[in-house]
N, C-alpha and C positions, 0 to 999 in steps of 0.2 A: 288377379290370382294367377298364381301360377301352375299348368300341366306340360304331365310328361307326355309327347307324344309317340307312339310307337307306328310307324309306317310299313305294311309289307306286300311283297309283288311289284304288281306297277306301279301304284301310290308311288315308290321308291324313283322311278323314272326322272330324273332332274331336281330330285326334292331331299328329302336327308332320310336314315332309317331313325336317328331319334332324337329328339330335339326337348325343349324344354324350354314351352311360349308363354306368353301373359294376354290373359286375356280378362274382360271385367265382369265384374262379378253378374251371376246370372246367365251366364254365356251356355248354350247347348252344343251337343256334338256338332248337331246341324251348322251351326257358327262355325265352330275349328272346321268343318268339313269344305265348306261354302270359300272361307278365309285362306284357305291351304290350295283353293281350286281345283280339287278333286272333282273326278266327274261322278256323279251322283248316280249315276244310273249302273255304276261299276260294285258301287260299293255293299259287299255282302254281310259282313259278319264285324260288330263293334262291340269292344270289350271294354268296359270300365274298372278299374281294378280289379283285374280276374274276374268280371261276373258281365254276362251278355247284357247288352243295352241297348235303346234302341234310339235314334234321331232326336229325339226329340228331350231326352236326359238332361237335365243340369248337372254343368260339372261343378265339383268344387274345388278349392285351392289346394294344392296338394295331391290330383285325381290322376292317376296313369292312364292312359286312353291308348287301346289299342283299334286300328282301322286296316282293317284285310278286306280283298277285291274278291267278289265272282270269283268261284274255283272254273274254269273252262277244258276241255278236254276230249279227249273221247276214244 
C-alpha cells in the first residue's frame, strides 16, 4: 500500500519533507516510524489524514501521515 509521508523539524535532517512509500498491508505508524529511523523518543505529535493518531494506528493505502518532533524551547 501506498503512504504519503509528511516529515517536519528534525525528522527532516538527511531524510526528505515528503515522500510517497509502500509499505504492506497492515503496517502501523510505528512501522513507517521504526523504517524511516526516526528516534522514537523525539517524536510528538502524529497525524493521519488531518485527524491525531497515535503509534500504534493502522495505515491504509492511500493514508497521508503526518510526523512532527517534541516542540523544544524556552
Amino acid at each position: 500500500m501506498k503512504i504519503e509521508i509528511s516529515l517536519h523539524g528534525v525528522f527532516r535532517i538527511d531524510r526528505f519533507a515528503q515522500q510517497v512509500r509502500d509499505y504492506p498491508d497492515g503496517a502501523t505508524v510505528q512501522d513507517v516510524v521504526r523504517d524511516l529511523g526516526l528516534p522514537e523518543r523525539l517524536l510528538g505529535i502524529v497525524v493521519v489524514n488531518e485527524r491525531h493518531a497515535t503509534v500504534d494506528h493502522r495505515l491504509q493505502d492511500g493514508d497521508a501521515l503526518m510526523l512532527l518532533p517534541l516542540l523544544g524551547g524556552g
